[in-house]
C-alpha positions in Angstrom: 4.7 -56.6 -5.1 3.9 -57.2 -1.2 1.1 -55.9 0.5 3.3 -53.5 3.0 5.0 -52.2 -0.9 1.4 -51.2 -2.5 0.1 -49.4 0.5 3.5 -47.8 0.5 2.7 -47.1 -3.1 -0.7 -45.9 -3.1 0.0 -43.8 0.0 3.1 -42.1 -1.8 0.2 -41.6 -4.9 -2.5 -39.7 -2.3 0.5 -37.5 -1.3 0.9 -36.1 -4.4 -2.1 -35.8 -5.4 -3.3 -33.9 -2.3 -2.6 -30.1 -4.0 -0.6 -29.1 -0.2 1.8 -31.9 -1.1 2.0 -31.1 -5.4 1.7 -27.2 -4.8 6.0 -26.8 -4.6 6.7 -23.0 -4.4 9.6 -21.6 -3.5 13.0 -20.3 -4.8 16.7 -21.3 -6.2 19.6 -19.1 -5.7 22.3 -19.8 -8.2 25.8 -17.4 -8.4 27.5 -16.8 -11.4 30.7 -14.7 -12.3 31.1 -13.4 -15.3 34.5 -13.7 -15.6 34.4 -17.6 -16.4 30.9 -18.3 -17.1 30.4 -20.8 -14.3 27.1 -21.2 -12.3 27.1 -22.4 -9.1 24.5 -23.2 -7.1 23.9 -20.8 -3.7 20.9 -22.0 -1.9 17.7 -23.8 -2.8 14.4 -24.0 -0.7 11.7 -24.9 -4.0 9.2 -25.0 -1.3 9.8 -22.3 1.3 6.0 -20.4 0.6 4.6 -23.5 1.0 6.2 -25.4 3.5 5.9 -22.5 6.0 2.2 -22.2 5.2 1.6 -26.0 6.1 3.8 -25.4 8.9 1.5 -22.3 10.2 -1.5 -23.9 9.6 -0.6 -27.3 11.6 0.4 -25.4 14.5 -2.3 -22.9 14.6 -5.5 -25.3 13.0 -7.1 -25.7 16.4 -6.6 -21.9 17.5 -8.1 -20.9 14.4 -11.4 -23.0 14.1 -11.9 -22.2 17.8 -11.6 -18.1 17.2 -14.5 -18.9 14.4 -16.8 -20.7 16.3 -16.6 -18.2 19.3 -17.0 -15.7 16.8 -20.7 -17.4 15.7 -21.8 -18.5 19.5 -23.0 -15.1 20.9 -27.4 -14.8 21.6 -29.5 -13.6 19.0 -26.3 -12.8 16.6 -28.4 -13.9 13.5 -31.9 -12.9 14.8 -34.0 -12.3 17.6 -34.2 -16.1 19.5 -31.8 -17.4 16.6 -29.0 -18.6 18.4 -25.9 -21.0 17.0 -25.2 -24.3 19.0 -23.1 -27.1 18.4 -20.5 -25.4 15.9 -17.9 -27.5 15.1 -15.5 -25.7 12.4 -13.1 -27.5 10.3 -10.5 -26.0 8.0 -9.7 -27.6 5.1 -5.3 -27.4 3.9 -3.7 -24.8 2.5 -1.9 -24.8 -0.9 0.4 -22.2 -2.7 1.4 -21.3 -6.3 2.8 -18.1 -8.0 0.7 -15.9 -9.9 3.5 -13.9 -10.7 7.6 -12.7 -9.8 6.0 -10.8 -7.1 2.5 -12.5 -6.1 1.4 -15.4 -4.4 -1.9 -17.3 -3.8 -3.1 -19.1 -1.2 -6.2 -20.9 -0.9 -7.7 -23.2 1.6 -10.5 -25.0 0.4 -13.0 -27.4 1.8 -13.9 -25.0 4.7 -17.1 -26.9 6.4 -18.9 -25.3 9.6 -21.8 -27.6 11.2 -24.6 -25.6 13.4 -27.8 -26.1 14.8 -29.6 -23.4 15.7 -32.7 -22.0 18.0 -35.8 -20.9 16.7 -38.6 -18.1 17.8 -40.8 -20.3 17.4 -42.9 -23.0 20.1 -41.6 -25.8 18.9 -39.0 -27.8 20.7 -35.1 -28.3 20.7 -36.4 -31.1 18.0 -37.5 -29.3 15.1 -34.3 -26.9 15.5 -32.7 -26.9 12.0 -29.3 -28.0 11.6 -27.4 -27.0 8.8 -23.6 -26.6 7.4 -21.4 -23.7 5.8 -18.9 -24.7 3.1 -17.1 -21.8 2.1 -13.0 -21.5 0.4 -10.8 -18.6 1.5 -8.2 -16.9 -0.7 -4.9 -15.2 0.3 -3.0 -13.1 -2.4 0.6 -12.2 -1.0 2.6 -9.4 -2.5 6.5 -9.7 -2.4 9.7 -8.0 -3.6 12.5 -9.9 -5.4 16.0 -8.7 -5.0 17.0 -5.5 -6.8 20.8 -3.9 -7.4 21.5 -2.6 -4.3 19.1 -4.5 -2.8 19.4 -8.2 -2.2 16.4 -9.2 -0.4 13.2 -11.1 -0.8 10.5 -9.4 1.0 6.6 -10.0 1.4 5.0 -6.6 2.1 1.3 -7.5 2.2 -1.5 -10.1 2.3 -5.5 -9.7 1.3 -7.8 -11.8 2.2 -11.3 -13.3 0.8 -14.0 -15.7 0.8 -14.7 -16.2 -3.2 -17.4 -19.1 -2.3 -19.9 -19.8 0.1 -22.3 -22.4 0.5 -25.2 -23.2 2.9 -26.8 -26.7 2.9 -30.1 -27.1 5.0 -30.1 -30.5 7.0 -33.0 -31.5 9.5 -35.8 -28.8 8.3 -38.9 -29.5 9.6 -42.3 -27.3 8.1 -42.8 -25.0 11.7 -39.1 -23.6 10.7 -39.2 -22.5 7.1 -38.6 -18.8 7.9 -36.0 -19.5 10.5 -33.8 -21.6 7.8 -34.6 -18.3 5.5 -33.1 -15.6 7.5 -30.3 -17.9 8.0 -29.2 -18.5 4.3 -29.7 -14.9 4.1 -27.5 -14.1 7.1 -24.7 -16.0 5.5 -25.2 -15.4 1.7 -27.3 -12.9 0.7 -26.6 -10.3 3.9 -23.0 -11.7 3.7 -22.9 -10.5 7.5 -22.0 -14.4 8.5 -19.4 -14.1 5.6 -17.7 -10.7 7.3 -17.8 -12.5 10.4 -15.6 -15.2 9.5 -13.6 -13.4 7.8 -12.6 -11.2 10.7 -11.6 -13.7 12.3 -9.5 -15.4 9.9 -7.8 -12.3 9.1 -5.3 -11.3 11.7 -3.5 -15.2 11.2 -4.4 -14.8 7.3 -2.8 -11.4 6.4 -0.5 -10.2 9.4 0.5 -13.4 10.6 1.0 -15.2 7.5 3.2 -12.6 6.1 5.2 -12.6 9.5 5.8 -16.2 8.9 6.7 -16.3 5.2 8.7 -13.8 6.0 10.5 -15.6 8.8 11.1 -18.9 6.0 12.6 -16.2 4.2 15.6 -15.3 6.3 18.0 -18.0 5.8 17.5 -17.2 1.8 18.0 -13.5 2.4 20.9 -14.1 4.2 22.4 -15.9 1.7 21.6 -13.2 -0.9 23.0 -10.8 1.3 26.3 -12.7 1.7 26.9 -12.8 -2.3 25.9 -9.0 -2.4 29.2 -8.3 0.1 31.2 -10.5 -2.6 29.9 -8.3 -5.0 27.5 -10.9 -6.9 24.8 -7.6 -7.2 23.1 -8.1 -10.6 20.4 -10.3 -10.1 19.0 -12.0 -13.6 15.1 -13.6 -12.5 13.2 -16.4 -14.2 9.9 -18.5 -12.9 9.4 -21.7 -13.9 6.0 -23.2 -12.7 6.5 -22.5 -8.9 10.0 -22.2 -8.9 11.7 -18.9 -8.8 15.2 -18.8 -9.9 17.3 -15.6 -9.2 21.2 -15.7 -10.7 23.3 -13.3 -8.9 25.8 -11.8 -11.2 29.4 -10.8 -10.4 31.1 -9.0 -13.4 35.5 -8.9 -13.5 36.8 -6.0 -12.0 37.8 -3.0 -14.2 41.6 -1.8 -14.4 41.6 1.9 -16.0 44.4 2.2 -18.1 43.6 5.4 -19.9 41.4 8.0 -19.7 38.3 9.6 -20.9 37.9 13.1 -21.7 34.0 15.3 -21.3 33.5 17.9 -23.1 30.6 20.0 -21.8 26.8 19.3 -23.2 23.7 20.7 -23.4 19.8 19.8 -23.2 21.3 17.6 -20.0 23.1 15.1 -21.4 27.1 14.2 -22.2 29.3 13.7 -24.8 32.7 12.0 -25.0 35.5 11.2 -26.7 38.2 9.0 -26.2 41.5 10.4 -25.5 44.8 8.1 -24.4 43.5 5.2 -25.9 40.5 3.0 -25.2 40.2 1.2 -21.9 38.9 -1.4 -23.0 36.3 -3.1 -25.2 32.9 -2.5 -22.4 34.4 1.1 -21.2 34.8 1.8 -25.7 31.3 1.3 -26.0 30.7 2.9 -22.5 32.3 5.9 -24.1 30.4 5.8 -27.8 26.8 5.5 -25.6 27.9 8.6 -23.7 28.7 10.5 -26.8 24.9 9.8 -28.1 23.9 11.3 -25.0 20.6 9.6 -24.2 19.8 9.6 -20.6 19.4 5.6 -20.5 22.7 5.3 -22.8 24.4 7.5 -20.1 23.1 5.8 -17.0 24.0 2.6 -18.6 27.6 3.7 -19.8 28.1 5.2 -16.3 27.2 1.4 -14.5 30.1 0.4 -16.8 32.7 3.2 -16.2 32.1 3.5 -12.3 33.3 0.3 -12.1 36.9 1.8 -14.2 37.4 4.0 -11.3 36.5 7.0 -13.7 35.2 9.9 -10.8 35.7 12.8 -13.4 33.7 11.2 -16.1 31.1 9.8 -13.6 30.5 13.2 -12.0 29.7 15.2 -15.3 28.0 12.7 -16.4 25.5 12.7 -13.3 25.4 15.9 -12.7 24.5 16.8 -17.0 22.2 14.0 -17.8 20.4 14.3 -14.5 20.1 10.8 -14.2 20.2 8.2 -11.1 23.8 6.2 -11.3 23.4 2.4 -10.4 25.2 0.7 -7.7 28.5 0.1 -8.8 28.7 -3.9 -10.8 31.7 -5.0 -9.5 34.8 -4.2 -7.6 37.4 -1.9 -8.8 40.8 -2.5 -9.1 43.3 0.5 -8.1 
C-alpha cells in the first residue's frame, strides 16, 4: 500500500470516528400499495438532522463564539475590578441521534473558553490569573411524524442546556487566591457565567435550529405530501438506530356492490346486519365489528366502509357511536 493510499486510509478512519461524521440521522420514505404488495422506494435523506446541523454550525461557528465572548467582555461583570480579557471561545462539533419517533438530541461537546482576567488587587497585569471554561451543551428537539390526514414531518420545539461545566485555574499566583475563588463561583457554583452563555447560545440553539431542520425537511415533506394526493395516507413507522423509516400505505379502491342495512342502537353505538349480500370480505367484517358495537370497532369498520362509498351506514354510524371518522384509506370507485 502507497503512502498517498494509507493517509487516504487513516484519514477515511478519523472521519468516522469523529461522532459528526458516525452520528447518521435522518429518514427513508418508502410507498407501498396494498394491492400487490410491492415497496418502492420514495425519498431517502438518512442524514437530514444531521447534515443540516453541521451545515448551521459551519456557517454560523464564527458568529456564535463572537456573540459569547461579547457577552463575558463588559467591566466589573463578575466582580468589582474583575474584568475578562483576552477571551477566545471555541465550539466544539455538533452531533445528532434519535432518542425517540419524535425526539432528537443534539450535543456539542468540547466547548473551551480561555480568559484572563483583572484583579482588585495592587499587583500588576502579571499576577492576573488566567484560566479556561470547558463546558458541553445539549439540544433536545421535539418533532411530529406524519399522521392520516396529515403527511408532514414537523419540529415544533427545541430546549437547551449546559449539563457540564468545568473551570481549570492556569497562571495563579498567591496575591490572587480570592480573585480565582469568586471566579469559579461565578461560573459553577453561582451558575450566573453558566446563564450567561447560555443566553447567548440560545436564540441559534432553539429558534434557529428548529428553523433550519425544519427547512432540510421540506423537500421530504413534499414528497410525503405528493403520495398523500395519490392517496398513499396510512403511514406504518419504524426506527432503526438513527434511521427513521415511514411506509406510506395505499389500500385498492372499494366497489360497493350491495348494501348494508342499520338498524337503530342504543348506549351510542351501531348495529348491522348484512342485507343484499356481503360486499366483500374487509366490508363483511366491517359489518360484523359494527354489529358488536364498540366505539373503536365502529370507528375502525367505518375507515373500511367510507372507502365502499356507504354515506347511509357512515352517517348513523357517526352520528350513534359518537366517534371521530378517519380520513378516508383510499379512493372510491363509483
Amino acid at each position: 500500500m502507497t503512502l498517498l493510499r494509507l493517509s487516504s486510509f487513516f484519514m477515511t478512519c478519523l472521519l468516522l470516528a469523529s461522532p459528526s461524521f458516525a452520528m447518521a440521522q435522518g429518514f427513508q420514505i418508502d410507498k407501498l400499495f396494498t394491492g400487490d404488495g410491492k415497496l418502492q422506494p420514495a425519498i431517502n435523506d438518512p442524514r437530514a438532522f444531521n447534515d443540516a446541523a453541521l451545515n448551521f454550525f459551519n456557517s454560523k461557528r464564527g458568529e456564535i463564539e463572537t456573540a459569547v465572548r461579547k457577552q463575558l467582555g463588559p467591566g466589573n461583570l463578575i466582580g468589582r475590578g474583575i474584568t475578562l480579557y483576552n477571551t477566545s471561545v471555541r465550539l466544539g462539533q455538533p452531533s445528532m441521534r434519535f432518542l425517540s419517533n419524535n425526539q432528537a438530541e443534539l450535543w456539542l461537546r468540547g466547548n473551551h473558553i480561555y480568559a484572563k482576567s483583572t484583579t482588585p488587587t495592587a499587583l500588576g497585569s502579571w499576577a492576573d490569573p488566567a484560566f479556561e471554561v470547558n463546558f458541553d451543551v445539549r439540544v433536545i428537539a421535539n418533532f411530529t411524524l406524519p399522521e392520516v390526514g396529515k403527511p408532514k414531518i414537523t419540529v415544533t420545539s427545541a430546549n437547551l442546556s449546559l449539563p457540564w461545566i468545568q473551570l481549570k485555574p492556569r497562571n495563579v499566583a498567591g496575591g490572587v487566591i480570592t480573585t480565582v475563588g469568586v471566579i469559579t463561583n461565578f461560573f459553577l457554583k453561582a451558575t450566573t457565567g453558566r446563564d450567561l452563555i447560555r443566553q447567548k447560545l440560545a436564540p441559534y440553539l432553539t429558534h434557529d435550529i428548529t428553523n433550519v431542520l425544519n427547512a432540510r425537511l421540506a423537500p421530504i415533506n413534499s414528497a410525503l405530501q405528493g403520495l398523500h394526493n395519490d392517496w398513499y395516507r396510512t403511514p406504518k413507522i419504524s426506527r432503526t438506530g438513527d434511521l427513521i423509516k415511514i411506509v406510506m400505505e395505499k389500500y385498492p379502491a372499494i366497489k360497493p356492490v350491495g348494501r348494508v342495512k342499520v338498524t337503530p342502537a342504543t348506549n351510542g353505538t351501531a348495529k348491522a346486519s348484512s342485507a343484499l349480500g356481503v360486499l366483500n370480505a374487509q366490508q363483511a367484517q366491517a359489518a360484523k365489528d359494527l354489529a358488536k358495537g364498540t366505539q373503536t370497532q365502529v370507528s375502525d369498520a367505518a375507515t373500511v366502509l367510507k372507502a365502499g362509498k356507504q354515506p347511509e351506514l357512515l352517517k348513523k354510524a357517526k352520528v350513534q357511536s359518537r366517534v371521530k371518522l378517519p380520513s378516508p384509506i383510499g379512493p372510491i370507485v363509483k
